[in-house]
Structures are given as structure tokens and as C-alpha cells.
N, C-alpha and C positions, 0 to 999 in steps of 0.2 A: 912585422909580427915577432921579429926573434928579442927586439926589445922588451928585458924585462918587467916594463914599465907600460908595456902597449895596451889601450886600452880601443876596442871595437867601438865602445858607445860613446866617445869623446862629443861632445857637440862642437860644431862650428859656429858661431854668433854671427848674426848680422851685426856690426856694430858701426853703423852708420855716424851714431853722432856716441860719444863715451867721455868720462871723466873720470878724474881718479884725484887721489889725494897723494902729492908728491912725498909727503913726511910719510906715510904709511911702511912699513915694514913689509906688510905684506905685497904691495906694489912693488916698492923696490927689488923687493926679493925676484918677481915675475919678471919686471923689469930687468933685470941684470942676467939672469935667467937666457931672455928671451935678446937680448942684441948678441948676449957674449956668443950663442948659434946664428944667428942671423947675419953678423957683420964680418963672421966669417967665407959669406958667399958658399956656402956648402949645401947638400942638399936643393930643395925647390927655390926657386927667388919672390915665390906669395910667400906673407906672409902669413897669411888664414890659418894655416896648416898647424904651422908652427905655433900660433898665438895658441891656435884652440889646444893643442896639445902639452900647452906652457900653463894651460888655465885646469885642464884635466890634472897632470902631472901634479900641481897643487892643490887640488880640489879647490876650485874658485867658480863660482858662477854669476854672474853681472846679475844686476839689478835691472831690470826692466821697464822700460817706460810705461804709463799706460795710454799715455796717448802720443803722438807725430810735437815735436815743440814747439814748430811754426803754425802759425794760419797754414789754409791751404790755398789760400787767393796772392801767396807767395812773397806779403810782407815779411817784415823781421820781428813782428810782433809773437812774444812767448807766452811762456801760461802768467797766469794774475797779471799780463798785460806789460810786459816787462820787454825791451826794444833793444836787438842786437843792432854793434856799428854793423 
């Protein structure tokens, strides 16, 4: 809390399945962000914490799916029928 930057209502995301766009600026930015704390082994070793607080600190909120990307009968089949290896 003594963090200037602390924010109470930060969400944590489920982000089970996620993408992003490598050329984005704004990734990058979270991205560099978020290892240059991370790979220093400091702080907690989840990285939930961190992420959601890297996503707050930015003002970033993910995009949502609206539905699960696979079948649920647990083929690899996606939306409009589209087949992961």
C-alpha cells in the first residue's frame, strides 16, 4: 500500500488461453515492464500478481472471450471450425 501507484481494485484475469501482438508498443512496453521485475526473482514467484498489477499500472484490460475456443467433447476443433496441431 505505501506504493505510490497501489491500486485496491487491480483485477487479476483468468488468462488461461491469451494473445497479443508482438510489434504492439503497447505489449512491449508491459512486456519489458513485467520480466525487467520478474527475472529479478524479487518479491512473490506467481506471476498473477505481478501481471495484474503490470496490466493496472498501465491501464490495460484484455479482451474477453465469449465463449471456451475448443469443443468441449475435448477435440482441437475452434470457432468457424478451425483445427489446432
Amino acid at each position: 500500500k505505501a506504493q505510490p501507484d497501489y491500486d485496491p481494485d487491480a483485477m487479476v484475469y483468468s488468462m488461461t488461453y491469451w494473445g497479443y501482438d508482438v510489434q504492439s508498443e503497447k505489449f512491449q512496453t508491459l512486456a519489458n515492464f513485467f520480466w525487467d521485475l520478474y527475472s529479478k526473482e524479487v518479491g512473490s514467484w506467481r506471476d498473477q500478481p505481478l501481471w495484474a498489477y503490470t496490466m493496472s499500472r498501465f491501464h490495460v484490460e484484455p479482451l474477453t472471450l465469449k465463449r471456451y475456443p475448443f469443443n468441449s467433447d475435448g477435440d482441437r476443433t475452434g470457432m468457424n471450425g478451425h483445427h489446432y496441431a
